[in-house]
Structure formats: structure tokens, C-alpha cells
Steps between C-alpha positions, in 0.01 A plus 500: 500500500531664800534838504655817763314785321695820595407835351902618620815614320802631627871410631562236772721595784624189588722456808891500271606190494206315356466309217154691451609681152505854652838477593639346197310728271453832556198647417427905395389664716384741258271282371355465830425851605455676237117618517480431132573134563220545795237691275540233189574206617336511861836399665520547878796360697499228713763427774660127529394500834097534374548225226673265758197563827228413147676212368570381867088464570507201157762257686355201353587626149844512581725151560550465865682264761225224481466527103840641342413372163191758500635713190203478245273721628394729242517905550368736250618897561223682239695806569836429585674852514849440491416100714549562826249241616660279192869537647366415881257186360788347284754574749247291763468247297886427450564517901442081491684492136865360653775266334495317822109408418511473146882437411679735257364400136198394334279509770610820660475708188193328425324589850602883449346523165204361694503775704541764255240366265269510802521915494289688281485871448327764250590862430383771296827664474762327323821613731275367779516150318896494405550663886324189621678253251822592630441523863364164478793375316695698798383283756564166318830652445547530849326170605746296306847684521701488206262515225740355260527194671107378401440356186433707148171302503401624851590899400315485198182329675513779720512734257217348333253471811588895551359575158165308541423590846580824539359716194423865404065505448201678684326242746181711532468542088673211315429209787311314222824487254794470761665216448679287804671192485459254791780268535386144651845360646620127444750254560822490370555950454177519317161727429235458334362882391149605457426820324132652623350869509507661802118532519269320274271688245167550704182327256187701554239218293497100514676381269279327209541201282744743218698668778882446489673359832772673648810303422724345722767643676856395302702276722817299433432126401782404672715582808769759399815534662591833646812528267308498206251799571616752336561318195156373472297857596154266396334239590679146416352235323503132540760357328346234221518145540786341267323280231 
């Protein structure tokens, strides 16, 4: 997974008018400034412009003129402040994400949950992690107009991919028992979702002939289509061969 490892947390101030979340959801700036915020939680603002001029120098990990279908490269945010890099990496990705490309159904929902389920971020502060939820949701919002005009099956995939890949946990202690779910895409609207720690356990000693091996990751046995996410939160099995 590749990974923009920022150490940043603060509002964006996007230009107004763009679908970057900053616009469309407001965040405090209490929670920004306040040297309590700074002192606990190490937060320290960052301007759009300074997220844009980083994000600019990793062009290849964005979809571009020669490859617009260049929307699964992975991001991980370990502390993602309020996602400011999130908002500006999502909204990148989306810039090739058109009806005109992908025509308005299936495949066009599909290729934005790609997108989104190519953004991962970590916070230690739990209003850091619902601020970033919804801002991400903002831009979607934004990307596709009237919200109520995509499917039930597409709103509650997104809503699904928010709760796995951006999550409340501390990267430096707990990155042996965060869990992330990769999602694999396929043909015909579908995933297929691996759940993995963020860091395996280090082993200090060779392992000898009595020694346990880690298990592996849980995956879905089949594909699973983007509708059904949220109602199947684990990992699907293979359906059993009728006798």
C-alpha cells in the first residue's frame, strides 16, 4: 500500500467553489487553534495551498491525461487531523471520474467507490475521524450533484468504505492491531475485501517445529458487489455447491 505519511492536522482553505470538502463542510475553527488541541494532540495547521505544492511533486499517483483510469492508488494519512490531504487526494482522484467516460450507472458509481476505497486515514481523536468522514462524503456529494439521484446501494457502500478506512486508533502504539480493509475491485460493481493489520507483529526467534503460523489475512471468497457492503460487514464465503 502506498502510503503519503503526513504528521499534519488542521482546516483546508480551499479556493470556494471546490468540491474539496472545506467548502461544503465547515470545520471549527476552535478545534484548530486552540493550544490545547496543539499541546494534546500535536495539531498544527496546514494551508490548502501547502497540501496541493506536496501532493503536486507524486503526479504519477494521481490519474492523468495519458492514464485517466489511474484511481487505485492507495494513500494512507497515519494522522489525518481533520483530512486535508484526504479531501485534496480523493478529490484528485475523481477529476477523470465523468458520466461522459463512464456513463451514469453501474460503472460510474462503481469507479467512485474505487476512488474512495483507495483513501486511507488514521486519527487519534475521534472528531478528527467523523470531521474527515463527512468531508469526504462532502466531496462525493459535490462530485455527483444530486445525491438522491445514485442508487441506495451506492450511498450505503460509501458509507461503508468511510467506516473501514477512516478509523479512530494510535498509529505509533496500536499499528500491530489496526485493522484495514483493502478492497480489490472487479467486474460487474464488485470488491473483493481483505482485512490485514496495519503492521505485522515483529518475531524476535525462528520459529521451531511447535510454533503457530500467523494466519491468513480474511478475504471474501467471492467478488462482492458494492451494494451489498454494508450488509455483509465480514468476509463472504463461497457459496456451496448444490448436491
Amino acid at each position: 500500500m502506498g502510503r503519503v505519511v503526513t504528521e499534519t492536522h488542521g482546516d483546508s482553505q480551499g479556493t470556494p467553489g471546490q468540491s474539496d470538502g472545506s467548502v461544503l463542510f465547515g470545520v471549527r475553527n476552535d478545534q484548530i487553534r486552540h493550544p490545547d488541541r496543539v499541546r494534546d494532540l500535536a495539531e498544527v495547521y496546514t494551508h490548502h495551498r501547502e497540501v496541493a505544492a506536496m501532493l503536486d511533486m507524486l503526479p504519477d499517483m494521481f490519474p492523468s491525461e495519458d492514464e485517466p483510469g489511474n484511481h487505485d492508488r492507495t494513500f494512507l494519512e497515519p494522522a489525518c487531523g481533520h483530512g486535508n490531504f484526504l479531501v485534496e487526494i480523493l478529490r484528485r482522484k475523481l477529476r477523470t471520474v465523468t458520466v461522459d467516460r463512464y456513463s451514469d450507472g453501474e460503472q460510474y458509481e462503481h469507479r467512485i467507490l474505487r476512488c474512495l476505497a483507495s483513501v486511507y486515514g488514521i486519527d487519534i481523536d475521534l472528531e478528527n475521524v467523523l470531521d474527515s468522514r463527512q468531508r469526504l462524503h462532502a466531496v462525493i456529494t459535490a462530485h455527483v450533484g444530486d445525491p438522491d439521484a445514485r442508487t441506495e446501494g451506492f450511498r450505503s457502500a460509501m458509507e461503508a468504505i468511510l467506516s473501514t478506512n477512516i478509523v479512530r486508533a494510535d498509529t505509533l502504539a496500536d499499528a500491530t492491531v489496526i485493522e484495514l480493509v483493502s478492497y480489490r475491485p472487479g467486474k460487474g460493481g464488485t470488491f473483493v475485501r481483505e482485512w490485514s493489520a496495519l503492521e505485522e507483529p515483529e518475531t524476535h526467534s525462528q520459529l521451531n517445529l511447535f510454533d503457530v503460523l500467523p494466519g491468513e489475512p480474511q478475504r471474501d471468497r467471492v467478488p462482492v458487489h458494492y451494494a451489498e457492503l454494508a450488509a455483509n460487514p465480514k468476509p463472504m464465503a463461497a457459496k456451496e455447491a448444490k448436491p
